[in-house]
N, C-alpha and C positions, 0 to 999 in steps of 0.2 A: 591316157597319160603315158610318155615315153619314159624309158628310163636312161639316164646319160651317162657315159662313163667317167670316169674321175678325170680323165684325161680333157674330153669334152666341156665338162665344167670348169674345166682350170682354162681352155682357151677360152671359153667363155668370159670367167672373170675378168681375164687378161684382157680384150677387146672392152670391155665393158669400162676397166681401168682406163685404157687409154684415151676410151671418147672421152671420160671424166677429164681427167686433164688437160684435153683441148678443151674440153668447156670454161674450167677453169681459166686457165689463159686467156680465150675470150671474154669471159667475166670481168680479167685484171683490164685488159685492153678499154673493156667500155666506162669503166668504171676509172679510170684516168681520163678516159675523155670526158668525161661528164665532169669530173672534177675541177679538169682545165677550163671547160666553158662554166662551169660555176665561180670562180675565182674570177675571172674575165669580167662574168656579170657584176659580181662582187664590185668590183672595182669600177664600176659604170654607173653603179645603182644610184648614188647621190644626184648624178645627172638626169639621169631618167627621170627620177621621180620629184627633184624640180622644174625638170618639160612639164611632165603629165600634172603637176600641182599648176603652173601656169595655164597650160590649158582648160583643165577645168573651173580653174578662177575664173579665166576671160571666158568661157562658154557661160557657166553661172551670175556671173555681170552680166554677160548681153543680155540673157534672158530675164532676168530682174527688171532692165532699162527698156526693154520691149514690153513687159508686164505693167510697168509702172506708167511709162508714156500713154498706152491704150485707154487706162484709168481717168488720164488726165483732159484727154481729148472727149470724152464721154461729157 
């Protein structure tokens, strides 16, 4: 174990301080953009998800009318 001097420890802290707050600030950064592209989605979601209800209606129709015709031809 070394021992460090007071002086040592303080640049130490100090380096230590300052990656923290570019972390920080990357943090804010990513965290705005994700917010942005959430609000985005937000505001798209009603569409989306009567595409994706349409389609799975029409895929769950065919396949019922494929099922059902197969039945009938027997």
């Amino acid at each position: 174990m070394t021992s460090r001097t007071p002086e040592q420890l303080r640049a130490n802290i100090e380096a230590e301080r300052e990656q923290l707050v570019v972390a920080v600030e990357n943090l804010r950064e990513e965290v705005g953009s994700a917010s942005t592209v959430a609000a985005r989605l937000k505001n798209k979601l009603p569409v989306v998800a009567t595409g994706a209800g349409f389609v799975l209606g029409g895929g769950l129709g065919a396949t019922m009318r494929l099922i059902t015709r197969r039945g009938r031809r027997r």
